[in-house]
C-alpha positions as CSV (number, residue, x, y, z in Angstrom):
1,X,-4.2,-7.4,-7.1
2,X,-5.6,-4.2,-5.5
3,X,-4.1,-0.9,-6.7
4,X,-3.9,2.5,-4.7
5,X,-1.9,5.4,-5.6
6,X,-0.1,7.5,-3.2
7,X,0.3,10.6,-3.5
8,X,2.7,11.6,-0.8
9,X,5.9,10.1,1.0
10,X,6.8,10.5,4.6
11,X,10.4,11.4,5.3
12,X,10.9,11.2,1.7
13,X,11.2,7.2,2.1
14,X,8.0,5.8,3.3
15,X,4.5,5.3,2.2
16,X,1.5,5.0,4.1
17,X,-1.1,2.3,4.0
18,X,-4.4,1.9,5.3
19,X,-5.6,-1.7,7.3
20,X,-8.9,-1.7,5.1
21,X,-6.4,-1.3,1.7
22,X,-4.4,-4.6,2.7
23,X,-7.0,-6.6,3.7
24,X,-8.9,-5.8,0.4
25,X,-5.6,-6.9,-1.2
26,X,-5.3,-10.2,0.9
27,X,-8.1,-11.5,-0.4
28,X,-6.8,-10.2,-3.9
29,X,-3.7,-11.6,-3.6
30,X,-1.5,-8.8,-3.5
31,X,-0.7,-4.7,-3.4
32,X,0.8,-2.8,-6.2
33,X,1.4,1.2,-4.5
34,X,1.6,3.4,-7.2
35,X,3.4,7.0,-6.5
36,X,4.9,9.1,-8.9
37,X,4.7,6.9,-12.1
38,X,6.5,4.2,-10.1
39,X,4.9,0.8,-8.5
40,X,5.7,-1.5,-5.5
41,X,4.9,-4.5,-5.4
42,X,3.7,-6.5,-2.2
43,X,2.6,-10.1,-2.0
44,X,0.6,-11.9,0.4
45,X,3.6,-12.8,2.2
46,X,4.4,-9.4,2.7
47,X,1.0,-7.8,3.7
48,X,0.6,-10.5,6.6
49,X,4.1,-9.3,8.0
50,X,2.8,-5.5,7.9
51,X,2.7,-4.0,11.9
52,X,0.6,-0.9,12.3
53,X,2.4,2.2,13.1
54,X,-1.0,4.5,14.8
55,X,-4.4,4.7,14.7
56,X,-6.0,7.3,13.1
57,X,-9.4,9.1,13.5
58,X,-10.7,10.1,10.0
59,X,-11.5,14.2,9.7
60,X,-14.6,12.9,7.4
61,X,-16.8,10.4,9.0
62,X,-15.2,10.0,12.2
63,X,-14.5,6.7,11.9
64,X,-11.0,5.2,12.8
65,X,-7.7,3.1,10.8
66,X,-4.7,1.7,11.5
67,X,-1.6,3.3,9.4
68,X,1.3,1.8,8.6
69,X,4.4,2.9,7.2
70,X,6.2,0.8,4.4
71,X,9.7,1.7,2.9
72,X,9.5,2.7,-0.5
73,X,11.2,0.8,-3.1
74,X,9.7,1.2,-6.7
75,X,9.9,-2.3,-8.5
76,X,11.7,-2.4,-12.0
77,X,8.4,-4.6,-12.8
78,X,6.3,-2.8,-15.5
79,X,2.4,-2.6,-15.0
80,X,1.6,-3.1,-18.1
81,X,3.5,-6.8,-17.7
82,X,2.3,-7.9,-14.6
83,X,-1.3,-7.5,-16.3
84,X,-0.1,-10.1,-18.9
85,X,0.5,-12.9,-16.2
């Protein structure tokens, strides 16, 4: 599974991912979004259901991503565990 922590949330409920982040974790066979000492948890499943909220032009190279905005609900699922699987 790919990991990326967050450091922010939008509207105090939402996270923001980036296009290249979930299809890294396609291929990896899942997401875990780390924010504040807290995970979530997304399968496969999940990531191929993700819709793009807006593009956005990077303020570094220039180049250009696709946003999207995912409710955030930690998982009761310790990281330490789901390294034991």
């Amino acid at each position: 599974m790919k990991k990326v922590e967050v450091k922010k949330r939008w509207l105090g409920k939402y996270v923001s991912v980036r296009d290249n982040w979930i299809d890294d974790a396609l291929s990896k066979g899942g997401l875990i979004i780390i924010h504040e000492n807290q995970q979530m948890i997304l399968n496969t499943n999940e990531l191929k259901n993700i819709v793009y909220d807006r593009e956005i032009k990077s303020k570094y190279d220039g180049k250009t991503y696709q946003l999207a905005n995912i409710l955030w609900k930690p998982s009761d699922t310790d990281l330490n565990q789901l390294n034991l699987v």
